[in-house]
C-alpha positions as CSV (number, residue, x, y, z in Angstrom):
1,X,19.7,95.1,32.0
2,X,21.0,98.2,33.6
3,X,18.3,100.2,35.4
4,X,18.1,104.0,34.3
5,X,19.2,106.5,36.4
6,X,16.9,109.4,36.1
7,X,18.1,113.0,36.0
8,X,19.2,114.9,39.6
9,X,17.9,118.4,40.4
10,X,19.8,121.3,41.1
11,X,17.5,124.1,42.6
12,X,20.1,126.8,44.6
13,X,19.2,130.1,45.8
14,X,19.2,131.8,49.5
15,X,16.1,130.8,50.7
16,X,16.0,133.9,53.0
17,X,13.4,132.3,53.7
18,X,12.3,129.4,51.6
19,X,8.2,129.1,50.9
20,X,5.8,127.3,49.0
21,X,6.3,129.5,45.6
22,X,9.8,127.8,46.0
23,X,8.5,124.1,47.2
24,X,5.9,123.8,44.5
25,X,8.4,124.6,41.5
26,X,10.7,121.7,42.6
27,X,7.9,119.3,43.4
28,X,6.4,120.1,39.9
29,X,9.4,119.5,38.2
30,X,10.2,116.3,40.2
31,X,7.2,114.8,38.5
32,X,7.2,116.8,35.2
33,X,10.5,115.9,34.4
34,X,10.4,112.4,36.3
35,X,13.8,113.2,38.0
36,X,15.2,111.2,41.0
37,X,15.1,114.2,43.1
38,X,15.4,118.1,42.9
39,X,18.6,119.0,45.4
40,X,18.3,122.6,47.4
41,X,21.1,124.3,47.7
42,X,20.5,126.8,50.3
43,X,24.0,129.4,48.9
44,X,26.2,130.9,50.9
45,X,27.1,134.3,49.5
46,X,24.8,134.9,46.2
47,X,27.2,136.8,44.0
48,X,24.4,139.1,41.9
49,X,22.3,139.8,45.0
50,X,23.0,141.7,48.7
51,X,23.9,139.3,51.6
52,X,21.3,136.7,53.2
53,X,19.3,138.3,56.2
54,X,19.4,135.5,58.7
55,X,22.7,133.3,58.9
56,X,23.8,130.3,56.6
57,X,23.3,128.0,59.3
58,X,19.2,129.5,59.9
59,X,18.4,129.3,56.2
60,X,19.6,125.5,56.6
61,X,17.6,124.5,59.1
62,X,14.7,125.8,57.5
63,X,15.2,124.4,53.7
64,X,14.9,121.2,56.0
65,X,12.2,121.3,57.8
66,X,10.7,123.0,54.7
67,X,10.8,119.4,52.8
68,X,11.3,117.0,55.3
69,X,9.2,114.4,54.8
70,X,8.8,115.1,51.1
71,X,10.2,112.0,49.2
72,X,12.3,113.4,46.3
73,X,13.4,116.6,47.9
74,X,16.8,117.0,49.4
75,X,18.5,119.6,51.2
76,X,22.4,119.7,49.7
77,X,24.6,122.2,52.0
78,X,27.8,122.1,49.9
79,X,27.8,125.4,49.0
80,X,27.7,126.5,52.5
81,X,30.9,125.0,53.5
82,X,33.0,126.8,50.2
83,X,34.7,130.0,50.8
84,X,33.7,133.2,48.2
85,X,30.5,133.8,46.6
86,X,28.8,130.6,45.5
87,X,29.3,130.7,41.4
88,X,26.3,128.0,39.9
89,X,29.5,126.5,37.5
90,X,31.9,125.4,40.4
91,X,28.8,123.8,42.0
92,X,28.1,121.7,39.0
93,X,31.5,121.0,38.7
94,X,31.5,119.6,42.0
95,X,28.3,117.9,41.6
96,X,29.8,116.6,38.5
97,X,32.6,114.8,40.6
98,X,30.0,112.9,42.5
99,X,28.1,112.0,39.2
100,X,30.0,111.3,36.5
101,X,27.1,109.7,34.2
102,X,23.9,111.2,35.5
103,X,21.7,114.1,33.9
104,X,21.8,117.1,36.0
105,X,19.1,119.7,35.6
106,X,19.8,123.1,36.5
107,X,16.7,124.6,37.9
108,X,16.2,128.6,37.4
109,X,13.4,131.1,36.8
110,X,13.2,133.0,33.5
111,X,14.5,136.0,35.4
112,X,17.1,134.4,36.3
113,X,17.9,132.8,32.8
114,X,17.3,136.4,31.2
115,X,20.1,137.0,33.2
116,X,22.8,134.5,32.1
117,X,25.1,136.2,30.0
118,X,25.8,138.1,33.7
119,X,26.8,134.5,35.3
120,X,30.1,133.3,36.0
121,X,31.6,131.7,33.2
122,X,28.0,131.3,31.9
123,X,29.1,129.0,28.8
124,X,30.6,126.3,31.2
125,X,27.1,125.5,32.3
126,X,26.2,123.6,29.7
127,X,28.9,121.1,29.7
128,X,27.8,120.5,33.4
129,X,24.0,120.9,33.3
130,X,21.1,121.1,31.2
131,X,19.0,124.2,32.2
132,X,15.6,123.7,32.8
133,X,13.5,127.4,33.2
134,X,10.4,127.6,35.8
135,X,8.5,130.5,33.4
136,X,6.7,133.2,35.1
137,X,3.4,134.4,33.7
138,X,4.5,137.7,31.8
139,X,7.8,136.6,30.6
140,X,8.3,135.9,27.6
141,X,11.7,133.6,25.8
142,X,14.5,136.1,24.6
143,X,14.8,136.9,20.9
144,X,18.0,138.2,20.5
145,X,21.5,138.6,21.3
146,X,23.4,135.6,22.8
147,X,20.5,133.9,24.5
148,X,18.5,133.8,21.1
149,X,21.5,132.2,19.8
150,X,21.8,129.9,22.7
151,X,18.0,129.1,23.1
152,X,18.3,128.3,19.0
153,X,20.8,125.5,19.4
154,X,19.9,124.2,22.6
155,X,16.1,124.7,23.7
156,X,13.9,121.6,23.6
157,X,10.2,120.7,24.4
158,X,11.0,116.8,24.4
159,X,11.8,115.9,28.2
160,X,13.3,112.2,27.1
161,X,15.9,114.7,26.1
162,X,16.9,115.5,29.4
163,X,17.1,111.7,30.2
164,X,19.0,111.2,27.4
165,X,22.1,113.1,27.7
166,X,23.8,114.4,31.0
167,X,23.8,118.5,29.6
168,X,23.6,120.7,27.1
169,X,19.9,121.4,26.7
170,X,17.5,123.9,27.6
171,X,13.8,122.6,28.7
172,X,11.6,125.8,29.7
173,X,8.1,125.0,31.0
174,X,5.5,126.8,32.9
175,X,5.1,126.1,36.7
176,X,2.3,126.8,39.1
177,X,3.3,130.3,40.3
178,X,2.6,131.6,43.6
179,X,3.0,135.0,44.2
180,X,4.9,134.8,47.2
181,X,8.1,137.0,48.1
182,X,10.7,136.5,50.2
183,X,11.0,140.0,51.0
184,X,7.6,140.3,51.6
185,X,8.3,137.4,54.4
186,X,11.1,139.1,55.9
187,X,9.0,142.9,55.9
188,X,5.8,140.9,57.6
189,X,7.9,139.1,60.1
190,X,9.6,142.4,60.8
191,X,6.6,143.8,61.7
192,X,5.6,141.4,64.1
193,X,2.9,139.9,61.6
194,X,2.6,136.1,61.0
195,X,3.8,134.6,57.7
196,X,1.7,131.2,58.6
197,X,0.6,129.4,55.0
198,X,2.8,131.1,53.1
199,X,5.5,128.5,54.1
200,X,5.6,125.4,56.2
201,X,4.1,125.4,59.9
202,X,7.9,123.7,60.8
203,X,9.7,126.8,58.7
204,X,7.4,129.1,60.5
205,X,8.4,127.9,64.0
206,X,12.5,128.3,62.8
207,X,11.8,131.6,62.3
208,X,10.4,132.3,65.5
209,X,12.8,130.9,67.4
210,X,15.6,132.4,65.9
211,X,14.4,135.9,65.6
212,X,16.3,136.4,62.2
213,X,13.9,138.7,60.5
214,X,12.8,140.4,64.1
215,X,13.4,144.4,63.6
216,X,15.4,144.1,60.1
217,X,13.4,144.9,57.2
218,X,15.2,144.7,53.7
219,X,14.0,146.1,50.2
220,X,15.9,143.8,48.1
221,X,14.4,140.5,47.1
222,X,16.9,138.6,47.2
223,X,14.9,135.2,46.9
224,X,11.6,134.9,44.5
């Protein structure tokens, strides 16, 4: 008998600087959802938000140090090595080439998913993907307008669903939230304070040595 191949996820964002608000939603998931693993994709050029503070190549190194160690979380750096903003549909569709038959689960936060009639070619998604949403405490499920109508034909509460087909469906489910900013990070770091417990020890020590948030303090949050 053929052995099932549980579902991959897909969890992209800067990470300008990744923390533990960031580690503890995928490492929920991985064992909500019983997926194979939850993939970060540190992006390259987010196309709704400013540019990344500290380079492509920083925010790498510290997505893996962040989960090294941690069985079940990856580091994926495709989208650092394509040209133009990194759109969430072309990624699936390469992730798509390299899994034909397996259930991908695209991970966002209901911010973000409020959001999707904004993304590229939005639609596409769901013959790729199936989108699972991290809530927040305060938001609440759209009720009109395209999302209604998409939550209406899509939304389930039955995770075997998300094992059962490779897209198409939207899971939403609380996570444990931390309130921890990635702004915030950058401001603190900026003025010479110590972000120690907010993220890894080994993240912590990246940032030092690179001196990417040293003297540059940005307003936008570009990473939650």
């Amino acid at each position: 008998m053929e052995r099932h191949q549980a579902p991959i996820g897909v969890f992209g964002g800067t990470f300008d600087p990744i923390h533990f608000g960031h580690l503890r939603t995928g490492y929920e998931l991985l064992h909500l959802l019983r997926l194979e693993e939850v993939r970060y994709l540190p992006c390259r050029l987010p196309p709704h938000r400013g540019v990344p503070v500290a380079s492509a190549q920083a925010r790498l190194e510290m997505v893996r140090a962040a989960v090294a160690g941690q069985p079940g979380l990856v580091v994926d750096d495709r989208e650092l090595h394509r040209d133009g903003p990194s759109y969430s549909v072309d990624t699936l569709r390469d992730l798509r080439q390299d899994f034909p038959d397996r259930s991908l689960c695209l991970i966002v936060g209901m911010d973000a998913f409020l959001g999707f009639p904004d993304w590229s070619r939005w639609q596409e998604i769901f013959e790729l993907a199936h989108v699972v949403v991290a809530r927040r405490p305060g938001w609440t499920a759209p009720d009109m307008g395209e999302l209604e109508a998409v939550l209406e034909q899509r939304q389930t509460t039955e995770v075997e669903d998300l094992h059962g087909a490779v897209s198409g469906r939207i899971y939403i489910h609380a996570v444990t939230q931390l309130e921890i900013s990635s702004t915030a990070i950058r401001q603190m770091v900026s003025a010479g304070q110590e972000p120690r417990f907010l993220m890894p020890d080994e993240t912590c020590e990246i940032i030092k040595r690179s001196g990417c948030y040293s003297g540059r303090i940005t307003t936008e949050d570009t990473n939650r």
